[in-house]
C-alpha positions as CSV (number, residue, x, y, z in Angstrom):
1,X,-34.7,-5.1,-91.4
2,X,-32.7,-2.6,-89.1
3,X,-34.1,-1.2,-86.3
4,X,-34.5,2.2,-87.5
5,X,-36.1,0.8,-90.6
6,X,-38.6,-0.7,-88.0
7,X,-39.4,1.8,-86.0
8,X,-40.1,4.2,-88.7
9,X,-42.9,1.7,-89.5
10,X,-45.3,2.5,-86.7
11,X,-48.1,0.6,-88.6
12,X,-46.1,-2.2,-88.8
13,X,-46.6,-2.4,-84.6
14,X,-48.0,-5.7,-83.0
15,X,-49.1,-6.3,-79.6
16,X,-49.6,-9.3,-77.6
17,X,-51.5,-9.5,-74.9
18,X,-50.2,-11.2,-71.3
19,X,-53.0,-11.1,-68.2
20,X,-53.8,-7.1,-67.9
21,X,-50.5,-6.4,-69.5
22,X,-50.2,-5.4,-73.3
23,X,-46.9,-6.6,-74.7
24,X,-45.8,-3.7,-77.7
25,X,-43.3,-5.2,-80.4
26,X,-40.7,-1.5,-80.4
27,X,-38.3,-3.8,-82.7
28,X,-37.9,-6.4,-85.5
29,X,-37.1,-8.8,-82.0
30,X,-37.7,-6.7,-79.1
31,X,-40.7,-6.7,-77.3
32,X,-41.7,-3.8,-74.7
33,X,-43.7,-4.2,-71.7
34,X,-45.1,-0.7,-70.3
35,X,-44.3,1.0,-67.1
36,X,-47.3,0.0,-65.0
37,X,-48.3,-0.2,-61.2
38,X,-45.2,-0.6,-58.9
39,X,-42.7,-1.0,-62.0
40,X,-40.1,1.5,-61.7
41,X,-39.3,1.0,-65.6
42,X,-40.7,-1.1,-68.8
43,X,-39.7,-4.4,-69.1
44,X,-38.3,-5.5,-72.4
45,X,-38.4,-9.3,-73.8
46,X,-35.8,-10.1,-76.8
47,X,-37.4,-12.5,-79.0
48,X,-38.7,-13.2,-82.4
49,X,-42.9,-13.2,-82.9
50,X,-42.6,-17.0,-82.4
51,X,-40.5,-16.9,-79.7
52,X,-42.9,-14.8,-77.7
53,X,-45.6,-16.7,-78.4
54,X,-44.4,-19.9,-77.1
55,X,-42.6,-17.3,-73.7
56,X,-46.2,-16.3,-73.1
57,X,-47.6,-20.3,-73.2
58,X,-45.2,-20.3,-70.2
59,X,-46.8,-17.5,-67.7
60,X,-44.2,-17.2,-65.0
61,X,-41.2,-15.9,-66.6
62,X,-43.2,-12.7,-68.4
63,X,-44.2,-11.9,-64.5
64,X,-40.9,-12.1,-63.3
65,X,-39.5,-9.5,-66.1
66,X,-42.5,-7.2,-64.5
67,X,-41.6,-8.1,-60.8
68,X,-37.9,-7.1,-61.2
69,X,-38.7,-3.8,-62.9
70,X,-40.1,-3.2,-59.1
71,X,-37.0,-3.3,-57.5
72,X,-35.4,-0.2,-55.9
73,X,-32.9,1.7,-57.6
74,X,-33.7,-0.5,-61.4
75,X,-32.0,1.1,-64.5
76,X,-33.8,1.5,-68.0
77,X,-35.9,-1.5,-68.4
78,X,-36.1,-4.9,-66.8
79,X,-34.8,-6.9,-69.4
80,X,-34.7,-10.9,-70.4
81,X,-32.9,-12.4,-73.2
82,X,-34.6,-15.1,-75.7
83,X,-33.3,-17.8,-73.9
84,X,-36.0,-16.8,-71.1
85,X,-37.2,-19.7,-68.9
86,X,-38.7,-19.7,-65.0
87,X,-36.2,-19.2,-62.2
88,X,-35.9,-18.4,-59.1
89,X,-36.8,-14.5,-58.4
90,X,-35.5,-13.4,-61.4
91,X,-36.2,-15.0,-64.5
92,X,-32.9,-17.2,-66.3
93,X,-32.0,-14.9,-69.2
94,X,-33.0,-11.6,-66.8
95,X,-30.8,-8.5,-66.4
96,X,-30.8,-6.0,-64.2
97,X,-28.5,-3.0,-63.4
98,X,-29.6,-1.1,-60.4
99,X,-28.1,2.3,-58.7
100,X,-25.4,1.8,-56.5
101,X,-26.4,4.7,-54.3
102,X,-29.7,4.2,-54.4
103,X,-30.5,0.4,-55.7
104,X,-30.3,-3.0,-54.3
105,X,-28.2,-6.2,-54.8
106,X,-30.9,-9.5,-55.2
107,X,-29.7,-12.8,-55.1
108,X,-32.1,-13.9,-57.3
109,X,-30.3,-11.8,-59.8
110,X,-27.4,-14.3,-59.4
111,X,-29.3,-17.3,-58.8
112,X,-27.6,-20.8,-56.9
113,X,-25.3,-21.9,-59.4
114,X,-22.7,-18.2,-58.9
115,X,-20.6,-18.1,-62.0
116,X,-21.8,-20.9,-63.8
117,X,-20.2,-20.0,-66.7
118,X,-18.6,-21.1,-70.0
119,X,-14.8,-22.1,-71.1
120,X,-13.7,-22.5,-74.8
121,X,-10.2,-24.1,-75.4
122,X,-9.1,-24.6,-79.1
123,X,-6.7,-27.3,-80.5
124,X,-4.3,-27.3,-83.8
125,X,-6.2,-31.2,-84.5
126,X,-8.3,-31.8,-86.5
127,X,-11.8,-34.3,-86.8
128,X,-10.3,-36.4,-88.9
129,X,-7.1,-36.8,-86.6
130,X,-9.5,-37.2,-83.3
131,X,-12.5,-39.4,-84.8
132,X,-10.8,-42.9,-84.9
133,X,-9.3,-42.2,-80.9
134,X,-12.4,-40.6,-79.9
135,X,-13.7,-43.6,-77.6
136,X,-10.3,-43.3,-76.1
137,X,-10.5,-39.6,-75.3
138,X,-13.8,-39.4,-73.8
139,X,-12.9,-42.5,-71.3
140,X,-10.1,-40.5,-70.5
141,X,-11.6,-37.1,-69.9
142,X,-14.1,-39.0,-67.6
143,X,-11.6,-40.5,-65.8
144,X,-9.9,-36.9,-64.9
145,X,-12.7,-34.9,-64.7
146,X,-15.0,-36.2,-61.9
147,X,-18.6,-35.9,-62.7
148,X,-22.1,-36.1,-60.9
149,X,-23.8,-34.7,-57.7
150,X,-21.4,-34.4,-54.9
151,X,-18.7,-35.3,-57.3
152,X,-14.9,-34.9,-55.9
153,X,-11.2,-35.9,-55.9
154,X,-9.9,-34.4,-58.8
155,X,-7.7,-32.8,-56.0
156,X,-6.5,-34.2,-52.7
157,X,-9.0,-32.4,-50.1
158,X,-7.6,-29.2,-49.8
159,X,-6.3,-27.5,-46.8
160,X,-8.7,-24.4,-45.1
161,X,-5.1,-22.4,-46.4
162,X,-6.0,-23.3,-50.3
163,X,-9.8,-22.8,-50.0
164,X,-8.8,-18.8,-48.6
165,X,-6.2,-18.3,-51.2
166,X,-9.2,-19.8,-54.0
167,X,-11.5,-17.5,-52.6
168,X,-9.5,-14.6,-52.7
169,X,-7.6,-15.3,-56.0
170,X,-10.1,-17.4,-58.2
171,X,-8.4,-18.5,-61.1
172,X,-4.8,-17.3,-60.4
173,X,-4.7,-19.6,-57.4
174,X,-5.0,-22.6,-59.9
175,X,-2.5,-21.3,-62.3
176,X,0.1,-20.6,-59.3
177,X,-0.3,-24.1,-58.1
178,X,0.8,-25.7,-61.8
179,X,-2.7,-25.8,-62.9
180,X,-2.6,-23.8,-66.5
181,X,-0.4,-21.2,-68.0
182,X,-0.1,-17.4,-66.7
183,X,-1.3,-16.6,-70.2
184,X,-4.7,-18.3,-69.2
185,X,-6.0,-15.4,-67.0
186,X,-5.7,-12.4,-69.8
187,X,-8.4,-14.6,-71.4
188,X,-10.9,-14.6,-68.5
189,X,-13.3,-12.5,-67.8
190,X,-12.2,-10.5,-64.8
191,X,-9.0,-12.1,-65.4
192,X,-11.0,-14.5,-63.2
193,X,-10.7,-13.0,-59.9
194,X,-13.3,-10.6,-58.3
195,X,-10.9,-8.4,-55.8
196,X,-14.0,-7.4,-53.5
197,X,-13.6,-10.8,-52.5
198,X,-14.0,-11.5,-48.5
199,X,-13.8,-15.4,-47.5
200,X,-14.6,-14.3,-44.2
201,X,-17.9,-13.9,-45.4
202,X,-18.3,-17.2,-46.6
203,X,-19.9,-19.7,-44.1
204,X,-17.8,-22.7,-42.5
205,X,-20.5,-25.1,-44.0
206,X,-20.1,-23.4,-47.5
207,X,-16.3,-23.9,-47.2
208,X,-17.0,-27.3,-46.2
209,X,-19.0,-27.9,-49.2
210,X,-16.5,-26.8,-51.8
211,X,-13.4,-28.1,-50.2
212,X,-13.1,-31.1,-52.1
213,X,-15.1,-29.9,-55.2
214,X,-12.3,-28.1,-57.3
215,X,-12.3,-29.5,-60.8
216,X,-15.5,-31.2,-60.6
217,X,-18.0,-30.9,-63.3
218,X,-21.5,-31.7,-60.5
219,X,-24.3,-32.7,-62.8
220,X,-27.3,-31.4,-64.3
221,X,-26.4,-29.1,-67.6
222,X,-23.1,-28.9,-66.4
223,X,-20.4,-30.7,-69.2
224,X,-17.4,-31.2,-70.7
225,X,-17.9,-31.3,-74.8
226,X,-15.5,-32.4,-77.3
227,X,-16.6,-30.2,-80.3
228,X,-16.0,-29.7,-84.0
229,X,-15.9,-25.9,-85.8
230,X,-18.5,-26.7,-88.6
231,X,-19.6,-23.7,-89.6
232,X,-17.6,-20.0,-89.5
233,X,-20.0,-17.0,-89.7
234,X,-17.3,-14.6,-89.6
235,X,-14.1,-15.6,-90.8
236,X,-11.8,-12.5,-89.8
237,X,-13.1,-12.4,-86.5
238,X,-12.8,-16.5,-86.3
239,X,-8.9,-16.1,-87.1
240,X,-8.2,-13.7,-84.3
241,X,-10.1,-16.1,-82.4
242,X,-7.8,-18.8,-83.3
243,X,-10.4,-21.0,-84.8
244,X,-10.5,-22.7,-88.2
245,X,-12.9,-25.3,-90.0
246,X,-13.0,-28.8,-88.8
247,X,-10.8,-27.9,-85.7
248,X,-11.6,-29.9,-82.8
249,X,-12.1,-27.5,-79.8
250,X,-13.2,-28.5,-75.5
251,X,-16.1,-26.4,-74.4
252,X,-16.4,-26.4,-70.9
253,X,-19.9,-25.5,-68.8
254,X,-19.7,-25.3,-64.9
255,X,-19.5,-23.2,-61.7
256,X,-19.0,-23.1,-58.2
257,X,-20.6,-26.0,-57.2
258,X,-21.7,-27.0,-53.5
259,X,-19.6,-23.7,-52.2
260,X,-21.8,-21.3,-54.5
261,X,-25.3,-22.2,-53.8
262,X,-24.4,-22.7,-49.8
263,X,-23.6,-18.9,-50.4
264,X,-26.7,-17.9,-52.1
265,X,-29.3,-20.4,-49.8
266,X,-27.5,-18.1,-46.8
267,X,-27.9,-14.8,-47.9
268,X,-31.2,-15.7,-49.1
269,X,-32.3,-16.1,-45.2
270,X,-30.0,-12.5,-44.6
271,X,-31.6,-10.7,-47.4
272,X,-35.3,-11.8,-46.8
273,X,-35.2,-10.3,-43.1
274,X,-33.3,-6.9,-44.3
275,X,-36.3,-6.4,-46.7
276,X,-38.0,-5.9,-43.7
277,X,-35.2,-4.1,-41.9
278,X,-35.5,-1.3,-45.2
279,X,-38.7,-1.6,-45.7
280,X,-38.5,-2.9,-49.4
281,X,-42.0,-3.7,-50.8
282,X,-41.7,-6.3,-53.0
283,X,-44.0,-8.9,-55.3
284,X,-42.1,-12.1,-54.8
285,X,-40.1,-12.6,-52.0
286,X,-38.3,-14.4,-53.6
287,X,-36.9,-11.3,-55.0
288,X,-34.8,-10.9,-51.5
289,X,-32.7,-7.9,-51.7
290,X,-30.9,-5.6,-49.6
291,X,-29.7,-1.7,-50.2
292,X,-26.1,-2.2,-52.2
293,X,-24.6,0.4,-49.6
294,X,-26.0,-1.5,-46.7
295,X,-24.1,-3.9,-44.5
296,X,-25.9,-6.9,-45.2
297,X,-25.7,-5.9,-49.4
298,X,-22.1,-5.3,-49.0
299,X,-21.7,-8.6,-47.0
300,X,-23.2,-10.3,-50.0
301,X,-21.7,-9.1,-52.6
302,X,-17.9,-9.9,-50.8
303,X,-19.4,-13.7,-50.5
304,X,-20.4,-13.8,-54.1
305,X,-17.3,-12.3,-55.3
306,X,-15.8,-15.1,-53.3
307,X,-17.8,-18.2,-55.3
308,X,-16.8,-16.8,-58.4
309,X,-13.5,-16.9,-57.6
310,X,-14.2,-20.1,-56.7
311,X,-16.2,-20.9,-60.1
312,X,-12.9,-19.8,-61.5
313,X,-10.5,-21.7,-59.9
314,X,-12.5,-24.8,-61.0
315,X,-13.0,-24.2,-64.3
316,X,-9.4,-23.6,-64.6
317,X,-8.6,-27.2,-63.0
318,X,-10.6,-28.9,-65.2
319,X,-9.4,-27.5,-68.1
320,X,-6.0,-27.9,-67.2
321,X,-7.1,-31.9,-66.7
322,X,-8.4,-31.8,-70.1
323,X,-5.5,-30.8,-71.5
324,X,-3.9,-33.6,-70.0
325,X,-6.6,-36.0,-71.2
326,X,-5.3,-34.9,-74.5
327,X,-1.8,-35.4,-74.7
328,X,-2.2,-38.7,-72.4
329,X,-4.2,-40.0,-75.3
330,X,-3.0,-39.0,-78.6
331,X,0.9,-38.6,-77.5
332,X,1.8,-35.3,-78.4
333,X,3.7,-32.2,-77.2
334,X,1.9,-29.5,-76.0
335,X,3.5,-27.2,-78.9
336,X,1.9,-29.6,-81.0
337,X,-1.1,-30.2,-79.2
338,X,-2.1,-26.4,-79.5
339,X,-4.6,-26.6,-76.4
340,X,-4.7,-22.7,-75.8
341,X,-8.0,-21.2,-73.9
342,X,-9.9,-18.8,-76.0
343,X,-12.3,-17.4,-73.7
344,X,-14.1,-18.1,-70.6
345,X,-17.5,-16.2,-69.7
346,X,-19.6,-16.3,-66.3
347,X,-23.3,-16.3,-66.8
348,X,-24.7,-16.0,-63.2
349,X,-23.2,-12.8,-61.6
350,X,-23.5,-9.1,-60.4
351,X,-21.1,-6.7,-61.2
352,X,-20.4,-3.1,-59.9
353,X,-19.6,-1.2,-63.9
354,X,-19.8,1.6,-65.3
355,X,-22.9,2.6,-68.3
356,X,-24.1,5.1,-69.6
357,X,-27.5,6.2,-69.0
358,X,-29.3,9.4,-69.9
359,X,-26.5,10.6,-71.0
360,X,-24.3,10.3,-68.1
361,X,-22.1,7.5,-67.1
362,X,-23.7,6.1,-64.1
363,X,-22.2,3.1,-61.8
364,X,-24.6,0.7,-61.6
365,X,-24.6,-3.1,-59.9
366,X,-25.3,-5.2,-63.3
367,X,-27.3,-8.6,-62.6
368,X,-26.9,-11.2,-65.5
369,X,-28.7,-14.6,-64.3
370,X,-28.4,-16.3,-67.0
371,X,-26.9,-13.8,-69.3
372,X,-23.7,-13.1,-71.0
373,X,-21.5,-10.2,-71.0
374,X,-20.9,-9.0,-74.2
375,X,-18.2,-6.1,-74.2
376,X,-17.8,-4.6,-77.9
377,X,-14.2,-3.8,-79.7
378,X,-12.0,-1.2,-77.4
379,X,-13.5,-1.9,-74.4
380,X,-11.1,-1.3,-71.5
381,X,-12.7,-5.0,-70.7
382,X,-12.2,-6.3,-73.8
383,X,-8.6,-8.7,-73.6
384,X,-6.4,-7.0,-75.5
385,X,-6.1,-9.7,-78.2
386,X,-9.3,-9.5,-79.0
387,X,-9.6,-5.3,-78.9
388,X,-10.0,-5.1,-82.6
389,X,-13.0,-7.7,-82.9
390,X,-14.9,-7.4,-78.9
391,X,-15.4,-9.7,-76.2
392,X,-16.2,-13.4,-77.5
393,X,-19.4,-14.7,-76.2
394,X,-19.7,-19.0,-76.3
395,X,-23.7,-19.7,-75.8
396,X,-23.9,-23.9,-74.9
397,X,-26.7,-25.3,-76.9
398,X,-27.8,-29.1,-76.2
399,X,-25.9,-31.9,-76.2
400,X,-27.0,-33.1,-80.0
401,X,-27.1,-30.2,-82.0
402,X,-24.3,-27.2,-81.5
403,X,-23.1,-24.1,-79.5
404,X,-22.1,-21.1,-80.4
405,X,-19.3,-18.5,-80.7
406,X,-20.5,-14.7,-81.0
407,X,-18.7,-11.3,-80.2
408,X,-20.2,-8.6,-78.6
409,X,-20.9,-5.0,-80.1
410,X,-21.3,-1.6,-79.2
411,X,-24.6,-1.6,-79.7
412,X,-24.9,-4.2,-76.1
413,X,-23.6,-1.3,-74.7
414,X,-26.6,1.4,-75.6
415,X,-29.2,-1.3,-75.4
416,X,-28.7,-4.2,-72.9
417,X,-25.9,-3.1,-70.3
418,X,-23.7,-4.9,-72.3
419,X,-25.3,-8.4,-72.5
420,X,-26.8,-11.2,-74.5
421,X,-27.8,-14.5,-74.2
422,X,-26.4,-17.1,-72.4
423,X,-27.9,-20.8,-74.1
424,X,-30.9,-22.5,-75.2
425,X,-33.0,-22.3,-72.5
426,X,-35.4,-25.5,-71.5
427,X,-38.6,-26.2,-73.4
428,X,-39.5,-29.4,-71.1
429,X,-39.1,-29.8,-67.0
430,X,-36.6,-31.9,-65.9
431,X,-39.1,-34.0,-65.0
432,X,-40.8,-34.4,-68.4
433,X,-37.8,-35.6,-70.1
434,X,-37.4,-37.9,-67.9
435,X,-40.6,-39.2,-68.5
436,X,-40.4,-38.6,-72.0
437,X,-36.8,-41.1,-72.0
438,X,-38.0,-43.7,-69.8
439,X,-37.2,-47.1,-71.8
440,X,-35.5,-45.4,-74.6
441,X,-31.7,-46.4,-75.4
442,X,-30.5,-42.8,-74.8
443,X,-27.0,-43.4,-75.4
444,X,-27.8,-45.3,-78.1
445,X,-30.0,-42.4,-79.7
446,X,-27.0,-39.9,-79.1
447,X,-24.5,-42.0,-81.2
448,X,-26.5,-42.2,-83.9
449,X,-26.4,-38.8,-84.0
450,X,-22.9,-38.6,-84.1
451,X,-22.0,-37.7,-80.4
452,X,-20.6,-40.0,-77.8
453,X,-21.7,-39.7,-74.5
454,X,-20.5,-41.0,-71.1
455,X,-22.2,-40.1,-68.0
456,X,-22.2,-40.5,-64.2
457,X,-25.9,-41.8,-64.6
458,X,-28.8,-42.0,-67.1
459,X,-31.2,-39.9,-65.0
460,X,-28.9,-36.6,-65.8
461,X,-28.9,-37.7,-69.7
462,X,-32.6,-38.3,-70.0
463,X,-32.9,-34.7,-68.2
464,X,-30.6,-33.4,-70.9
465,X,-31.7,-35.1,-73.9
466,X,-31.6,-32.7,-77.1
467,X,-35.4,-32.3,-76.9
468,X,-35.4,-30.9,-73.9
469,X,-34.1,-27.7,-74.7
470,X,-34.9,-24.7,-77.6
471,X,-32.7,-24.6,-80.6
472,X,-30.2,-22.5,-79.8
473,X,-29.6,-21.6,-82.9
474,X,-32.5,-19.4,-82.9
475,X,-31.9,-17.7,-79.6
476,X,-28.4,-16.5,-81.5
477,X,-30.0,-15.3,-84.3
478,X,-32.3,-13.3,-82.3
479,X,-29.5,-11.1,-80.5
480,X,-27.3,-11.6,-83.6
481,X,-30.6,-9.7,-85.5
482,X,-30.8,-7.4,-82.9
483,X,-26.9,-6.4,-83.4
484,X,-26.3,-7.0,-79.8
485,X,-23.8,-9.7,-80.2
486,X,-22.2,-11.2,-83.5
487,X,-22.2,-14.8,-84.6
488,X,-18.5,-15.4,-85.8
489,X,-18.8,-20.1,-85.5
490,X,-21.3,-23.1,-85.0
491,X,-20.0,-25.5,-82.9
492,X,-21.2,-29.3,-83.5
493,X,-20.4,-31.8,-80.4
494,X,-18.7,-35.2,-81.0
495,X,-18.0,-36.1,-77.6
496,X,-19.8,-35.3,-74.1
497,X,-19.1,-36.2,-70.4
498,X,-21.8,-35.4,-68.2
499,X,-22.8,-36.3,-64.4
């Protein structure tokens, strides 16, 4: 069913109800909460009816699509994507694009993690040719890729000089220093450097944190997967992509480590005394936020623009270790190897962009936390290999089942500020799944199901069990239904390093 269809179909309506709130379906999977009180605009939940049901069981994450639509300077609607969980201000799977004159810039728009994102490498092999040296590759790629909380040494510890050029040159650092190919940053986003970057802004002790943490995994959902193309959606799109069935691809999940959330915990003490200092009212103070023309927004924005570079520059080393992984362990040349990178995506970021609202293009400060871009064909964003099919979007699912390759479409553009969703999102605490795995032989469980796992400890892969999260699956379909963003390949995972 379209959307038109849909909407012509007033009768066809449902509403659900959350505290005073009434929740209006406007679309086959979109789900409208009124302007109300404080809001400044109507919140809007992607989801299927089964989705939402199970988002309401959950409380906190509806409230905090409500809270943000207070914020000064808020654009449209408050909006969350179905892979909506609890977080910290904003809710994971929240966007938000506010004014630049007249808005404000939240960290909890970002969140800790600044730039976690997602990096896709392909490979000319095959399953068949990487199943019986599988055991081998895994060991190897945990043996260059350092894993776990206050994981380091994949570089010597780096000089205060390096850390400023990382800072202010994010990915392009790396590839200066022998660390990938030139051709790596026209397939970034932001040809992975922010150029507001200011390391000067950036505190000694967040410097301190990240200087030994480039090419580092950390722990939590963070991973390295070795994964098999097992299903194309879209095979036109899939070629341009450079993927093919049973091609063994290196899916990468990270950002900027220790550095990044030292960023975010210090602005979070800057921001929460300029609310007072502008006289922001606001729900949750969490939701911390200062003017985006005022010194203390500007001030932010510079440091975050600095730990994405950062995010960047790491992703970019352990890629590059990867590779190396690869040709260490079946002994092959690079030409024959094929490792090439197809995308990478950040998922916890604000961006200054333009959009077009009311008819007018407007330049707005986007929030994704826990949201994808997802630039359609022609965009001036769009790399220009992939101008005639849009911006691919890779959505991580759990560690069992599969992730996803999508494209984005114009329709992002009208509807969502040119986003989508970002992964599975959690259906059990941390906490819970570890409960849930105590005595079980996790690794045990996961080869069974056809994935080999090595980790840095089991606490990290009982947190990160397959049960633990939605099926992604469903979360793709739901933007894919909406015609936000295009599925074009499943990806199933043979091989995982975690912390």
């Amino acid at each position: 069913m379209s959307f038109s269809t849909f909407n012509q179909g007033v009768s066809e309506m449902t509403s659900l109800t959350y505290r005073e709130y009434k929740i209006h379906q406007v679309g086959e999977v979109v789900w409208e909460i009124p302007r109300t009180g404080k809001m400044r605009v109507p919140g809007r939940i992607y989801a299927s009816r089964e989705m939402m049901e199970e988002i309401l069981k959950e409380d906190e994450s509806i409230q905090q699509v409500i809270n943000v639509a207070t914020l000064p300077g808020i654009q449209k609607y408050s909006l969350a994507m179905p892979d909506i969980h609890w977080g910290y201000g904003f809710p994971i799977g929240g966007v938000a694009a506010t004014d630049v004159e007249s808005g404000v810039i939240s960290p909890g728009g970002v969140g800790y993690d600044i730039n976690c994102g997602v990096r896709l490498a392909r490979t000319n092999l095959t399953l068949e040719e990487v199943r019986p040296r599988l055991d081998r590759l895994v060991s190897r790629l945990f043996q260059n890729v350092p894993t776990g909380v206050g994981a380091h040494g994949a570089l010597h510890k780096l000089s205060k000089k390096d850390i400023q050029g990382i800072l202010k040159k994010g990915a392009a650092w790396a590839v200066e220093n022998g660390y990938g190919r030139p051709e790596d940053l026209e397939f970034t986003e932001e040809n992975g450097r922010l150029s507001t970057a200011n390391p000067e802004k950036v505190s000694p002790r967040a410097i301190e944190r990240g200087q030994n943490q480039v090419g580092t995994l950390g722990s939590g959902n963070h991973f390295l997967e070795v994964q098999v193309v097992d299903q194309i959606f879209d095979p036109e799109v899939a070629d341009a992509l450079g993927l093919f069935l049973g091609q063994v691809v290196v899916m990468i999940h990270c950002g900027s480590r220790g550095l990044g959330h030292q960023v975010c915990t210090d602005y979070l003490r800057v921001l929460n005394t300029a609310v007072h200092r502008y006289q922001i009212d606001l729900p949750d103070r969490q939701l911390a936020c200062a003017p985006i023309d005022s010194r203390e927004g500007q001030d932010y924005l510079q440091a975050m623009a600095a730990a994405a570079n950062f995010a960047w520059a790491n992703r970019q080393v352990i890629m590059f270790n990867a590779r190396r992984a690869f040709v260490e362990t079946f002994a092959i040349g690079e030409t024959e190897l094929g490792f090439r990178l197809v995308y990478d995506v950040c998922h916890n970021i604000a961006k200054i962009e333009d959009h077009q609202i009311d008819g007018q293009t407007r330049r707005v400060c986007v929030h994704r936390k826990g949201a994808t871009r997802a630039f359609p064909p022609h965009h001036p964003l769009t790399p220009k290999a992939y101008q005639h099919v849009g911006q691919p979007v890779l959505v991580p699912g759990d560690m069992g089942r599969y992730s996803f390759v999508a494209v984005g479409t114009p329709r992002s553009m009208e509807e969502t500020f040119g986003s989508t969703c970002h992964g599975a999102g959690r259906v059990k605490s941390r906490h819970r799944a570890l409960k849930e795995g105590k005595g079980r032989d996790l690794i045990g469980e996961m080869r069974r199901m056809g994935v080999l796992v090595q980790a840095r400890g089991m606490r990290t892969v009982a947190e990160e069990m397959p049960w633990a999260y939605k099926d992604v699956a469903q979360v793709v379909d739901v933007m894919h239904t909406a015609g936000i963003s295009k599925k074009v390949a499943r990806l199933k995972p043979i091989g995982v390093i975690k912390g």
